[in-house]
C-alpha positions in Angstrom: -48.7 -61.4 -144.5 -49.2 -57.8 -143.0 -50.0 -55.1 -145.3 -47.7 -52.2 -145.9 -48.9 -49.1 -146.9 -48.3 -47.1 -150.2 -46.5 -44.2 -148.1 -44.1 -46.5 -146.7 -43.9 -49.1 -149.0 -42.7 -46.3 -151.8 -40.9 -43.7 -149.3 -37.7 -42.8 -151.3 -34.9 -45.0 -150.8 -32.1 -42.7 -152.7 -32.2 -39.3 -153.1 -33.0 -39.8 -156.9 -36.2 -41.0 -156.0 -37.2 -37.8 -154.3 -40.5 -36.0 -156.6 -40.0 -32.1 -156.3 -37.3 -31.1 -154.8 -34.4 -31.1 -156.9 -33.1 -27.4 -154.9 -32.7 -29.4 -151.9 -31.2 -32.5 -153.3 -28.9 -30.8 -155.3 -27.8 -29.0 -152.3 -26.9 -31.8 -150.3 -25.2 -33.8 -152.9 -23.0 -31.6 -153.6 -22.4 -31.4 -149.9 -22.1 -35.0 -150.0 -19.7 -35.7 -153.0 -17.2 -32.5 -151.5 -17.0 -33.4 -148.2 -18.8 -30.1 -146.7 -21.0 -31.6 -144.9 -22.7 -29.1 -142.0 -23.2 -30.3 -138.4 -26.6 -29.2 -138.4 -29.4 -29.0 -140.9 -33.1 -27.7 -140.7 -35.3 -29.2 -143.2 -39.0 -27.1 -143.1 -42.4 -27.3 -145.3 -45.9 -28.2 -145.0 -46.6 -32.0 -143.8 -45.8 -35.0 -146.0 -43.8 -33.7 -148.5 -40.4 -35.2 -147.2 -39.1 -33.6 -144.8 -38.3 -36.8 -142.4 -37.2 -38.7 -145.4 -34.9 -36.3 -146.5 -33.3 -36.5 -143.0 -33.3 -40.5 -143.2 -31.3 -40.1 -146.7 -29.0 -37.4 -145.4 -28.2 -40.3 -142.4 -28.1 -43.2 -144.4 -25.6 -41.0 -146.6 -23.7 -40.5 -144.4 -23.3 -43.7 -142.4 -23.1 -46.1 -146.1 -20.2 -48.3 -145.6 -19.2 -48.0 -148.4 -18.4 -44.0 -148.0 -19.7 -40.8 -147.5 -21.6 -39.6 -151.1 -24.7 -38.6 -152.3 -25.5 -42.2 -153.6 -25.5 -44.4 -151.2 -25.2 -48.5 -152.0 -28.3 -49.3 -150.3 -27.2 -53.0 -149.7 -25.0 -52.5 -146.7 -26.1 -53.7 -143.4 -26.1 -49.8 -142.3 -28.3 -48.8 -145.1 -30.6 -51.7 -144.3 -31.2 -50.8 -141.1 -31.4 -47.3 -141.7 -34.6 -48.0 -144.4 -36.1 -50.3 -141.6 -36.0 -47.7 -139.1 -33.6 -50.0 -136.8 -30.4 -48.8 -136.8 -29.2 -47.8 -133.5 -26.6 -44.6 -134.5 -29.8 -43.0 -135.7 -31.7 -41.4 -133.1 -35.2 -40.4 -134.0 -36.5 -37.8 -131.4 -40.4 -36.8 -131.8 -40.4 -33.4 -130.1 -44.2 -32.8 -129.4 -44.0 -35.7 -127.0 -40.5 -34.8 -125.2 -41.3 -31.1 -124.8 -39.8 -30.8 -121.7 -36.3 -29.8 -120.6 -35.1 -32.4 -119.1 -36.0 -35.2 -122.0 -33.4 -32.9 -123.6 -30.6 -32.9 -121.1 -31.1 -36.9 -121.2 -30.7 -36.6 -124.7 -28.2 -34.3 -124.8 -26.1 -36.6 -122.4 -25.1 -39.7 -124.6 -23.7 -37.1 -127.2 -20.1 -37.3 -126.2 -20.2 -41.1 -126.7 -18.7 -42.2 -130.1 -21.1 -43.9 -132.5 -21.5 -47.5 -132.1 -21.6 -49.2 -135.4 -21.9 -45.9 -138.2 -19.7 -43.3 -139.1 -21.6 -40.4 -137.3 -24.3 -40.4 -134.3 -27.4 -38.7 -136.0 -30.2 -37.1 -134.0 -33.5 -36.7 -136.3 -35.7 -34.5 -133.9 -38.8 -34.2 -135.5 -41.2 -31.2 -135.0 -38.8 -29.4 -133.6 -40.8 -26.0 -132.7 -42.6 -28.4 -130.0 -39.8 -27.8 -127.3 -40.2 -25.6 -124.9 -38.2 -22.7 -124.5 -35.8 -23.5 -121.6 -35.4 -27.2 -124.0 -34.0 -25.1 -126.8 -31.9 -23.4 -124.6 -30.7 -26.6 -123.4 -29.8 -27.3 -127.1 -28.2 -24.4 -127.9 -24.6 -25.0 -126.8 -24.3 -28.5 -128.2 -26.0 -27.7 -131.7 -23.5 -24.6 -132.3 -20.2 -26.4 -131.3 -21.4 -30.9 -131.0 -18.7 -33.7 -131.4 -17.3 -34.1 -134.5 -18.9 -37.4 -134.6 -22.8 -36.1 -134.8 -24.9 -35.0 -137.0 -28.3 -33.0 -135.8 -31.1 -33.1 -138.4 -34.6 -30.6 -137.4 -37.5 -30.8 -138.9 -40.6 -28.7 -138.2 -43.7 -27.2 -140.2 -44.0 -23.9 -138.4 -40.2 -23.0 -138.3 -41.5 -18.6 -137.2 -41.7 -20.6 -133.6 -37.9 -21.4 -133.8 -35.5 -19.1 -131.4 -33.5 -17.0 -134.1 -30.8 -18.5 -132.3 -31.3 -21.7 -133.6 -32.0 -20.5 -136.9 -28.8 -19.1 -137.0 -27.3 -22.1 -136.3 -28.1 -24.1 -138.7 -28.4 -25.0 -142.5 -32.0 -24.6 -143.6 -33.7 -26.3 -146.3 -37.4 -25.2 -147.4 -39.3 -28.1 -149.2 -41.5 -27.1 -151.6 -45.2 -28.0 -151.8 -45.8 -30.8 -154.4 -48.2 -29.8 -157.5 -50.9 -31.4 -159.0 -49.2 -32.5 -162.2 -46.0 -34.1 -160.3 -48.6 -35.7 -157.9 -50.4 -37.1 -160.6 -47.0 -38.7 -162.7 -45.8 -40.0 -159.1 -49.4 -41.8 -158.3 -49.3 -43.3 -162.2 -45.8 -44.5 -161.5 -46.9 -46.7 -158.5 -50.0 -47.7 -159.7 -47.7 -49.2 -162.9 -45.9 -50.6 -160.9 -48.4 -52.1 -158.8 -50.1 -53.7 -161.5 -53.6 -51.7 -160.3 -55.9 -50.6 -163.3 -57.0 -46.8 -162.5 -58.8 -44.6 -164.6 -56.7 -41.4 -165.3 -59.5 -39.2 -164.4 -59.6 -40.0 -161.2 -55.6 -39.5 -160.2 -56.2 -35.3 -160.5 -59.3 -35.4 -157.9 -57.1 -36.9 -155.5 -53.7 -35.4 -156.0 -56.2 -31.9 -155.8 -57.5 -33.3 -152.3 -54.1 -33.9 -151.0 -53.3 -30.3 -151.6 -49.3 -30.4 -152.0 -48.9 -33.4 -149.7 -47.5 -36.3 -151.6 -47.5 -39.0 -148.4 -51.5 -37.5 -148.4 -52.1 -38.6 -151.6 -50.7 -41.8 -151.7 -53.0 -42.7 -148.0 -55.8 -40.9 -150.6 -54.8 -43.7 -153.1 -55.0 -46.7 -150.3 -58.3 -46.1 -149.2 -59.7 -45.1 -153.1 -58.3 -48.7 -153.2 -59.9 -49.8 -150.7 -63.2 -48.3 -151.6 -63.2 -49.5 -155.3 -62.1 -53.2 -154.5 -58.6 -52.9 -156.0 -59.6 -50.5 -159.0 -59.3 -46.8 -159.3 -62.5 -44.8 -160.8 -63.7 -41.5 -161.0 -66.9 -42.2 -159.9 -65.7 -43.7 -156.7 -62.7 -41.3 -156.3 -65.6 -38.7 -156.5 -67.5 -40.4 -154.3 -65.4 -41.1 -151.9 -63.8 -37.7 -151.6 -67.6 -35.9 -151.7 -67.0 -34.0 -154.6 -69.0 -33.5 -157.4 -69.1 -34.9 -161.2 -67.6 -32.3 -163.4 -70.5 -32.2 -165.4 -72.7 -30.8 -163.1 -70.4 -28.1 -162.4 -70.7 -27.2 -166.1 -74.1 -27.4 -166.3 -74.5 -25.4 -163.8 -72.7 -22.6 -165.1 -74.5 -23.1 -168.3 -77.4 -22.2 -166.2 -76.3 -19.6 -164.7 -75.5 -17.9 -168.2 -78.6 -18.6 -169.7 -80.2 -17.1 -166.8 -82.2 -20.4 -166.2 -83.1 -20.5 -162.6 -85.4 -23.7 -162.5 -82.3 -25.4 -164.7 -80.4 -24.6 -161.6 -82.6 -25.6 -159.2 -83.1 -28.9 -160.9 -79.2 -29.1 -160.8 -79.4 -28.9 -156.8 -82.1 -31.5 -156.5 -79.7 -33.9 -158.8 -76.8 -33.1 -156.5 -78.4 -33.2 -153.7 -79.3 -37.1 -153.5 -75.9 -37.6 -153.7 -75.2 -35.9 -150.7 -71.9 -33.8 -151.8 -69.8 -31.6 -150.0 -70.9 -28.3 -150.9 -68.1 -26.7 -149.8 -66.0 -28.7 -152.3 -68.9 -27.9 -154.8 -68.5 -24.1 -154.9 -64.2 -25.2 -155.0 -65.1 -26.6 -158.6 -67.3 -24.0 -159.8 -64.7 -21.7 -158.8 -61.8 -23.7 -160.3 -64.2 -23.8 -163.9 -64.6 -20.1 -163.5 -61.1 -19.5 -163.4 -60.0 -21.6 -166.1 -62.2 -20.1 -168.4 -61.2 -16.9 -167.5 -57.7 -17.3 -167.8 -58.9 -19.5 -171.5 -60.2 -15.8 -172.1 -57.7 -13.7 -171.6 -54.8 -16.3 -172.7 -55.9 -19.0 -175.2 -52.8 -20.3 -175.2 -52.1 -20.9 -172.1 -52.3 -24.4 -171.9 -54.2 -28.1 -171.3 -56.1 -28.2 -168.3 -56.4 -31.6 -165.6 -59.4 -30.7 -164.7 -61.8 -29.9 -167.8 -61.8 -30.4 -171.9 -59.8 -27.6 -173.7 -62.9 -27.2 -176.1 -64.9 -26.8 -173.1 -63.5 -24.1 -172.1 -62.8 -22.4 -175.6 -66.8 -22.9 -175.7 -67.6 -21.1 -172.5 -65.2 -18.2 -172.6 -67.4 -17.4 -176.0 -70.7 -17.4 -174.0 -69.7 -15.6 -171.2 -68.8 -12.0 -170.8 -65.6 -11.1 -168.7 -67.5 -8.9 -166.0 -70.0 -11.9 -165.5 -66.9 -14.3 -165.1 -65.2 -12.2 -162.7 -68.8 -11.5 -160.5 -69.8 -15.3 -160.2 -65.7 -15.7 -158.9 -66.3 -13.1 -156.2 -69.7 -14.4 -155.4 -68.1 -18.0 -155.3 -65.4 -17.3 -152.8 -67.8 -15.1 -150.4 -70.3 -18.4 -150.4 -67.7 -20.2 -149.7 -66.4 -18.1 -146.8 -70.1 -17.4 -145.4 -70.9 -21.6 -145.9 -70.4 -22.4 -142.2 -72.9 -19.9 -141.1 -75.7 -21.2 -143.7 -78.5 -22.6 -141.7 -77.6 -25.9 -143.9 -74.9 -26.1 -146.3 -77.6 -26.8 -149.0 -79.3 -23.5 -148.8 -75.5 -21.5 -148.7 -75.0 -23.6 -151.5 -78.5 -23.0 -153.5 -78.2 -19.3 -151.9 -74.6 -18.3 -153.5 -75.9 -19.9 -157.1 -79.1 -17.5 -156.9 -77.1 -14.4 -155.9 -75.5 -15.0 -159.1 -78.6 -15.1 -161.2 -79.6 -12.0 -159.3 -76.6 -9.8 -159.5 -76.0 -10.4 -163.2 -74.9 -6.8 -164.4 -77.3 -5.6 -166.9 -79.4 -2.4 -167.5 -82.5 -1.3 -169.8 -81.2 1.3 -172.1 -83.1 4.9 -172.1 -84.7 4.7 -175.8 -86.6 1.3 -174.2 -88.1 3.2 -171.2 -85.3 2.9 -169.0 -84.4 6.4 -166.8 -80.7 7.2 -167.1 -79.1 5.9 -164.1 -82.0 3.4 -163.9 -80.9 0.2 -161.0 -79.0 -2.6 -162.0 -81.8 -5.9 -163.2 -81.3 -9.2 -163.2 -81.0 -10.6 -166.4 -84.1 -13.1 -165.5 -86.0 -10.4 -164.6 -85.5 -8.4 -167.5 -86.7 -11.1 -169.3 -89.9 -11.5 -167.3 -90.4 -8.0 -168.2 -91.1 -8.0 -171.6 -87.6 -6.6 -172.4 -85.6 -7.6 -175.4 -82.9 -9.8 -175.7 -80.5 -7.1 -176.7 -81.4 -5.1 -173.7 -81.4 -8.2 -171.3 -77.9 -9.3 -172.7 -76.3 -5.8 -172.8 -73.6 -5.2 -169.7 -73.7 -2.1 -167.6 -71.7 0.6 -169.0 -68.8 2.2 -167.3 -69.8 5.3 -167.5 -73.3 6.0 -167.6 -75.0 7.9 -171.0 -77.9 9.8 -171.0 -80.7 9.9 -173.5 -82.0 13.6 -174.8 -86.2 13.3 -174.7 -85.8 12.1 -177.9 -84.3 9.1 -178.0 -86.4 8.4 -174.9 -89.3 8.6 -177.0 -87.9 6.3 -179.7 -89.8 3.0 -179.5 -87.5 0.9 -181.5 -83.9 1.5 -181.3 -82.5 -1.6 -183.3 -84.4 0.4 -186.8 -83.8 3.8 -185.3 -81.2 5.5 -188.3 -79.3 8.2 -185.5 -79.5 11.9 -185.7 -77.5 13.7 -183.6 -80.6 13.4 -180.9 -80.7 9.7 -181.2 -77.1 8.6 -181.3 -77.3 8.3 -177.1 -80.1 6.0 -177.0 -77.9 4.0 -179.7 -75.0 4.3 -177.9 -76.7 3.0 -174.6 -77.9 -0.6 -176.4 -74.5 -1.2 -177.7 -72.6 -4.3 -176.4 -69.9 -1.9 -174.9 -67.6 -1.6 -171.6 -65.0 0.0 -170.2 -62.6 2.6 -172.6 -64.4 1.8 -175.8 -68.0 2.8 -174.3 -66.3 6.3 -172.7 -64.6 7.3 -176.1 -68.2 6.7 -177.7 -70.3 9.3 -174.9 -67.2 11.7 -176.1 -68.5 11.5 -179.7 -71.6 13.4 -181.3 -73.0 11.4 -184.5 -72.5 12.7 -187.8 -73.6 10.7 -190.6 -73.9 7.0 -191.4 -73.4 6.9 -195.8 -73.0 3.3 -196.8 -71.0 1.3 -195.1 -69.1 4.5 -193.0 -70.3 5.5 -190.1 -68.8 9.3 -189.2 -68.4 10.5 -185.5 -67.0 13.7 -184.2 -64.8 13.3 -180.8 -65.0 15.9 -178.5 -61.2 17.1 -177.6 -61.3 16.4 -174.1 -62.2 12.7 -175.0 -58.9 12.5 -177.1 -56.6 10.5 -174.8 -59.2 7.9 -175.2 -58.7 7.5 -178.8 -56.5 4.3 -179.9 -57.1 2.0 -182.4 -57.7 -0.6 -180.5 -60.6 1.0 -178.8 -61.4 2.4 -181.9 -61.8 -0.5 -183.2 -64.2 -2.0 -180.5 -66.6 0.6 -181.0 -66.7 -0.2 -184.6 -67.3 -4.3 -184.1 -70.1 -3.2 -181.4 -71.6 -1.0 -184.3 -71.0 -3.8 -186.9 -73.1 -6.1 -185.1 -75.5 -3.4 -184.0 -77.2 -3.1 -187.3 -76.3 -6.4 -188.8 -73.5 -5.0 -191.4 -70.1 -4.3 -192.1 -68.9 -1.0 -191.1 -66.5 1.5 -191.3 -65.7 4.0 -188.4 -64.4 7.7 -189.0 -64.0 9.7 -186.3 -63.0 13.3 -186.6 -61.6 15.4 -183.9 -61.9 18.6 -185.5 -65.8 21.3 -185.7 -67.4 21.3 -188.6 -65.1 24.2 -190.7 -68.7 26.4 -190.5 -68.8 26.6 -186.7 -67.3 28.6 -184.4 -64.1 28.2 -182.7 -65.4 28.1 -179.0 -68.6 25.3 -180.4 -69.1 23.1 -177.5 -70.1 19.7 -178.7 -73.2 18.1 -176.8 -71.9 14.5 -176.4 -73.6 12.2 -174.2 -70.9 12.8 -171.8 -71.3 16.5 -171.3 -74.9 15.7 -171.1 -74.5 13.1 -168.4 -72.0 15.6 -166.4 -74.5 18.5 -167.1 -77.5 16.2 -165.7 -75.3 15.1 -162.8 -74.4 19.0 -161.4 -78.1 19.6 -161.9 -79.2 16.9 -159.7 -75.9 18.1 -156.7 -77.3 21.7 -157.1 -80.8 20.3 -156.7 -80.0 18.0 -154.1 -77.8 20.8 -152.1 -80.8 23.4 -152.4 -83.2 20.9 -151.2 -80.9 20.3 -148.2 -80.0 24.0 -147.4 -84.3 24.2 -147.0 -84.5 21.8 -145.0 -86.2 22.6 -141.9 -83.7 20.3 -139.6 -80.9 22.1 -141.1 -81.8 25.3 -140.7 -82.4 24.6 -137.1 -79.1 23.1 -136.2 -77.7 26.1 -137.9 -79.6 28.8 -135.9 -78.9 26.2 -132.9 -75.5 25.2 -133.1 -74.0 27.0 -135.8 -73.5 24.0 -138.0 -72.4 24.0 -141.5 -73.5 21.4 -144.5 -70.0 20.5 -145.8 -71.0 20.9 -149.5 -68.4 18.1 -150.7 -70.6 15.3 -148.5 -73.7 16.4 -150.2 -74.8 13.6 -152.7 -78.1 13.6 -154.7 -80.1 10.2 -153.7 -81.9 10.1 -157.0 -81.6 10.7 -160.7 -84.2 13.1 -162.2 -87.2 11.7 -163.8 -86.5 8.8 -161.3 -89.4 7.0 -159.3 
């Protein structure tokens, strides 16, 4: 007995049976049931999600014995025929291999003839953007004004190549690309019904790999059967499909936290022997990294198909936003720069140690560090003798710099702030963003207890809401192991003077920064180059390009 395939054996045979598109369904029944049924419909969308079979249901709608509805009897001999791709009032056309004008004008010349057996002479011309234009110009007379007797069904995946004249012509219906989930409860449904035993892990890898395409999946599903002997796995789906076991991909990125480069590398010796497709690998790590930053910023966003809800609660605790969102970029540039690897190995091994060495982090100035010091590696902070608060501690938005002081202060973790030290405090501080710019717009006060007192400077005061407020406090909190209480005060001390000019670590950073343009703009001015295009030519150094190319104090 010959073998049918999954595609065909469970194409819809009603248009209840159609998964995913209820807007084009609902359309034509109600066409259908009201008798208001167009001469000509376009039916567009990406391949194998039912276009053709849309048309074959419109036909076989149309030509039931039994009437013209939206629920055809399926038993007639007209139905029959139409489901077996025999009957002879249905006239399939494939377009890409009758591009030429005159295929058209023969087809074109049996349409004044009345149906032979059905109700209505229907012309299913597939691919429709294959004909050539003097073919669609053929077709143009007959599809605005045809016999009341026929029907003309298009179908087409690029429908921008379609004459606007055509467009205009006819009915169009857009069919939606199939997700994941409805792929997934479609391919259950069949394998129930087939009596096949499947494990439900392995259903998302291949309605993933199928990517909208419901007729791919289920030819996804055939040769997964084939492959596993008549049983559906996750190791062969996996397999077969070259992607990798999800728990690599998480131990990978586990790696990549921790900063553990020969954990990595061990990872890509693992993988390796199974020969994946790195391409497909960097997919999943990017897939993981989204989830958990979306598990970050919205808990409650939902289950996942992919990986365990307490894994990814888990993960969005050990990894900071800006790292999430840097390993994403540098996921999707490995993937775009792949091809050009000298193997796909070493893009793959390349793009996981560009991660480990573009991790944002930066020694603060009490620990040595110059303000404005490069971006490390977290690794190689490490190797340095740093400290894990210094490895672990993101880059600052907006840079604070230490008085001599604090960058004599050994130990900033026991250092009790003055008014000198609160910079270098500031700068080891698990901060970002708004919360680390309202705290270089303070000066320190005094810590009694369990308050800590800070003074704001006024031009920091749009920064000031309690939610950032409240950030800084946290970051404080766990700075010296306690429980604390912030007070900030935007008014001087009632002793000074009106016009006091409060030295936060943003005035001294913007102070340090004009020193360094005046510095940089003098050196250039006495330049010797300069001054001889000058005499020369009459040039003029355009004082707003002038940039300083290092920090002072810097190496």
């Amino acid at each position: 007995m010959n073998y049918l395939a999954l595609a065909r054996k469970w194409r819809p045979r009603a248009f209840t049976q159609l998964v995913g598109q209820e807007h084009v369904v609902r359309a034509l029944a109600n066409g259908l049931d009201s008798n208001r049924v167009h001469h000509a419909f376009l039916f567009t969308g990406t391949r194998g999600v039912g276009k053709t079979t849309v048309a074959r249901l419109l036909a076989k709608a149309l030509n039931c014995e039994a009437g013209v509805s939206s629920q055809p009897c399926g038993s007639c001999s007209a139905c029959q025929e139409i489901d077996q791709g025999r009957f002879v009032d249905l006239i399939e056309v494939d377009a890409a291999s009758r591009t030429k004008v005159e295929d058209t004008r023969d087809l074109l010349e049996n349409v004044q003839y009345a149906p032979a057996r059905g109700r209505y002479k229907v012309y299913l011309i597939d691919e429709v953007h294959m004909l050539s234009g003097h073919s669609f110009n053929a077709l143009l007379k007959t599809l605005e004004e045809p016999p009341a007797h026929v029907k003309f069904l298009l179908a087409t995946t690029d429908p921008q190549k379609l004459p606007i004249t055509v467009l205009s012509r006819c009915l169009q219906f857009h069919l939606k690309r199939l997700s994941a989930p409805l792929i997934v409860g479609r391919l259950s449904e069949i394998l129930a019904a087939e009596q096949v035993a499947f494990e439900a892990g392995a259903l998302p890898l291949i309605a993933r790999a199928a990517d909208g395409s419901l007729r791919d999946a289920l030819s996804l599903l055939d040769q997964a059967l084939v492959f596993g002997g008549g049983r559906i796995t996750e190791v062969d789906v996996r397999s077969m499909l070259g992607t990798i076991d999800r728990a690599h991909v998480v131990r990978l990125l586990e790696c990549l936290v921790s900063g553990d480069a020969p954990g990595v590398v061990a990872i890509l010796q693992a993988l390796d022997e199974r020969a994946p497709d790195y391409d497909q690998a960097l997919c999943e790590l990017s897939l993981l990294l989204a989830r958990v930053a979306l598990e970050q910023q919205v808990p409650a966003a939902g289950g996942d198909h992919h990986f365990d809800d307490a894994l990814l609660s888990r993960l969005s605790q050990q990894i900071s936003a800006d790292d999430l969102q840097l390993y994403y970029q540098i996921a999707l540039v490995g993937r775009r720069d792949l091809s050009l690897a000298p193997e796909p190995r070493v893009g793959f091994e390349m793009t996981l140690l560009r991660m480990l060495a573009f991790r944002p982090a930066t020694l603060p100035p009490a620990l040595g560090g110059q303000s404005g010091a490069p971006v490390v590696s977290a690794p190689a902070a490490k190797a340095s003798g740093a400290s894990a608060r210094a490895t672990s501690a993101p880059r600052a938005s907006a840079p604070v710099t230490a008085t001599p002081a604090a960058t004599a202060a050994i130990d900033v973790a026991r250092l009790e702030p003055t008014a000198d030290h609160w910079p270098a405090v500031l700068a080891a501080l698990d901060l970002t963003g708004v919360a680390r710019q309202l705290g270089a717009q303070c000066t320190w006060i005094e810590r009694v207890e369990d308050t800590v007192r800070l003074r704001l400077d006024p031009r920091g005061e749009a920064l000031r809401t309690a939610q950032t407020e409240e950030r800084l406090a946290h970051a404080l909190s766990r700075y010296w192991g306690a429980t604390l209480r912030l007070v900030i005060s935007a008014e001087p001390p009632a002793e000074a003077a009106a016009a006091v000019v409060l030295e936060t670590p943003a005035r001294a950073e913007a102070r340090q920064l004009a020193a360094e343009l005046s510095a940089a703009r003098s050196d250039l001015e006495s330049d010797p180059t300069v001054q001889a295009l000058k005499q020369r030519f009459g040039a003029e150094v355009a004082a707003d390009s002038v940039k300083p190319t290092r920090r002072s104090g810097g190496k």
